[in-house]
ZAPA-817597 format. One record per residue (C-alpha): chain; x, y, z; residue in one letter. Coordinates in steps of 0.05 Angstrom, whole numbers, plus 32768, in hexadecimal, padded with zeros to 4 digits. Example, Ala and Ser with C-alpha at 12.3 -4.5 7.8 and 13.67 -1.06 7.14 Angstrom:
+--------+------+------+------+---------+
: cadena :    X :    Y :    Z : residuo :
+--------+------+------+------+---------+
:      A : 80F6 : 7FA6 : 809C :       a :
:      A : 8111 : 7FEB : 808F :       s :
+--------+------+------+------+---------+
***
This chain:
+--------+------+------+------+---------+
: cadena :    X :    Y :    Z : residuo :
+--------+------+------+------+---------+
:      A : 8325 : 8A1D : 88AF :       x :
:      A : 82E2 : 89F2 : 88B2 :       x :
:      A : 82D7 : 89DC : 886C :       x :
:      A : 8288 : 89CF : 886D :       x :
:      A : 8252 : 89E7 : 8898 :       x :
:      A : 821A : 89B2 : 8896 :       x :
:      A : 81D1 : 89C9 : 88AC :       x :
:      A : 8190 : 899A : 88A5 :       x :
:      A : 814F : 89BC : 8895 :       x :
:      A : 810E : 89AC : 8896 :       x :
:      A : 80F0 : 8996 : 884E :       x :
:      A : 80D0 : 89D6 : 8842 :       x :
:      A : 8101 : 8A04 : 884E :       x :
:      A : 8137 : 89DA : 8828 :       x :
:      A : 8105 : 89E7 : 87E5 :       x :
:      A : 80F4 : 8A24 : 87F7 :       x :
:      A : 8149 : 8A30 : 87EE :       x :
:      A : 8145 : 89FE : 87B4 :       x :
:      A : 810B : 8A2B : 878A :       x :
:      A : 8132 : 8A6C : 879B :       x :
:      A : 8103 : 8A86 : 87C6 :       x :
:      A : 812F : 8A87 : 8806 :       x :
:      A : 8171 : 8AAB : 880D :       x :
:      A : 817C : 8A9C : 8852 :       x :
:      A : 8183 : 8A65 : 8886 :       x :
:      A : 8173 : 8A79 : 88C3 :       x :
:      A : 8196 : 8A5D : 8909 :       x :
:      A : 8177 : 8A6D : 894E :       x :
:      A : 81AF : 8A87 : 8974 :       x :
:      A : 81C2 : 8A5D : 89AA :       x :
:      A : 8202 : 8A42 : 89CC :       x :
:      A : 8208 : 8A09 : 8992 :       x :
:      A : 820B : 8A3D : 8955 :       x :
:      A : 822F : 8A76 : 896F :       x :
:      A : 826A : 8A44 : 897D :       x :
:      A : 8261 : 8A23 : 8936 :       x :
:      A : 825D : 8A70 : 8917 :       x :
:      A : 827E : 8AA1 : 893C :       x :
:      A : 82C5 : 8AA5 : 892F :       x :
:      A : 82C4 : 8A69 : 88F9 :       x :
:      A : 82CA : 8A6A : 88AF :       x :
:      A : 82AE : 8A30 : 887D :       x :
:      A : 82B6 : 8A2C : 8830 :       x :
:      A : 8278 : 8A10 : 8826 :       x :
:      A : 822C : 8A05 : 8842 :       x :
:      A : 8212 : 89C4 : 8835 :       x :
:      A : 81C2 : 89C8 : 883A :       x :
:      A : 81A8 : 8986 : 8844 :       x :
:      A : 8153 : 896F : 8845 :       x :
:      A : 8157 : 8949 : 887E :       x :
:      A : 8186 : 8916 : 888D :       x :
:      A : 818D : 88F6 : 8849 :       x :
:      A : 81AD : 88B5 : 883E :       x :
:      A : 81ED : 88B9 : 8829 :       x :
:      A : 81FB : 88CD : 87DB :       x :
:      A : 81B3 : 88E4 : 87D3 :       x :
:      A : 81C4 : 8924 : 87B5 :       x :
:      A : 8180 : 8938 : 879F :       x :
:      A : 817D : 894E : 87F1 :       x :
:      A : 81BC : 8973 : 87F0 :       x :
:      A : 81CE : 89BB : 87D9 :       x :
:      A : 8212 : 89DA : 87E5 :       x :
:      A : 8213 : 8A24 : 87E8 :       x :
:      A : 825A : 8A54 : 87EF :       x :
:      A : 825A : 8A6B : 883A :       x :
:      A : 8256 : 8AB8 : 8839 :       x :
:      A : 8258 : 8ABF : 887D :       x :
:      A : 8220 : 8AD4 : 88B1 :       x :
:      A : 81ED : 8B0E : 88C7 :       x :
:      A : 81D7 : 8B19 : 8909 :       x :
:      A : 8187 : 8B24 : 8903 :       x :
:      A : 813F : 8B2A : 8932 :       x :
:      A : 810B : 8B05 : 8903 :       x :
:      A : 80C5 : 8AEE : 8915 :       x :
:      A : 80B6 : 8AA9 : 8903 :       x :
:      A : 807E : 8A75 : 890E :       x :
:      A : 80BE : 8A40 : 8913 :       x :
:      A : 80D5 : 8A71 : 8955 :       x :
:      A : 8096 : 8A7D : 8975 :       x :
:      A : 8070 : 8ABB : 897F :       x :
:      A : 80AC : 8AED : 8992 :       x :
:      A : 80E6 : 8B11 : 896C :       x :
:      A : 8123 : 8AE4 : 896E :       x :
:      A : 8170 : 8AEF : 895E :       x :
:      A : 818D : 8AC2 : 892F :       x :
:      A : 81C5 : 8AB1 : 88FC :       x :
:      A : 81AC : 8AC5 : 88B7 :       x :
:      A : 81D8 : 8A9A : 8885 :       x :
:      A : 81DB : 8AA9 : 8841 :       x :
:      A : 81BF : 8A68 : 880F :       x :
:      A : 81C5 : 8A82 : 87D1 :       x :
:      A : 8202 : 8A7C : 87B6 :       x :
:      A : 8203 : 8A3B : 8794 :       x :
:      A : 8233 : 8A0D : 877E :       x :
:      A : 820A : 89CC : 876B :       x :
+--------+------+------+------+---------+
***
């Protein structure tokens, strides 16, 4: 078992999960995330703004990994067209 799924997201989606206002991280996917997801487990999701320097945990948030959901959103981040990605659930916090 992989202990810790790390992901680094842009600024404004790491506040947007830091205000509550985003449930889900989503992951384009490709041939680098369905080998990281697909068929793996984690304990945790650690969210981080960037790439922090190390012990600045005002940039980190560690969530319980609940898994994924397969999902066709529309986003300004994917272009113009419907796109399938990994929704992962952010909100269960445990910092």
């Amino acid at each position: 078992m992989n202990p810790q799924l790390t992901l680094h997201l842009k600024r404004e989606y790491f506040e947007q999960i830091e205000r509550g206002e985003k449930d889900f991280e989503f992951l384009l996917r490709t041939p680098y995330w369905v080998s990281r997801l697909i068929d793996k487990k984690y304990k945790t999701v650690r969210l981080l703004c960037g790439y922090p320097k190390r012990g600045e945990k005002s940039r980190e948030i560690i969530v319980r990994y609940r898994g994924w959901e397969p999902k066709i959103i529309k986003h300004p981040h994917y272009g113009k067209k419907p796109v399938r990605v990994f929704a992962i659930p952010v909100y269960d916090r445990i910092n």
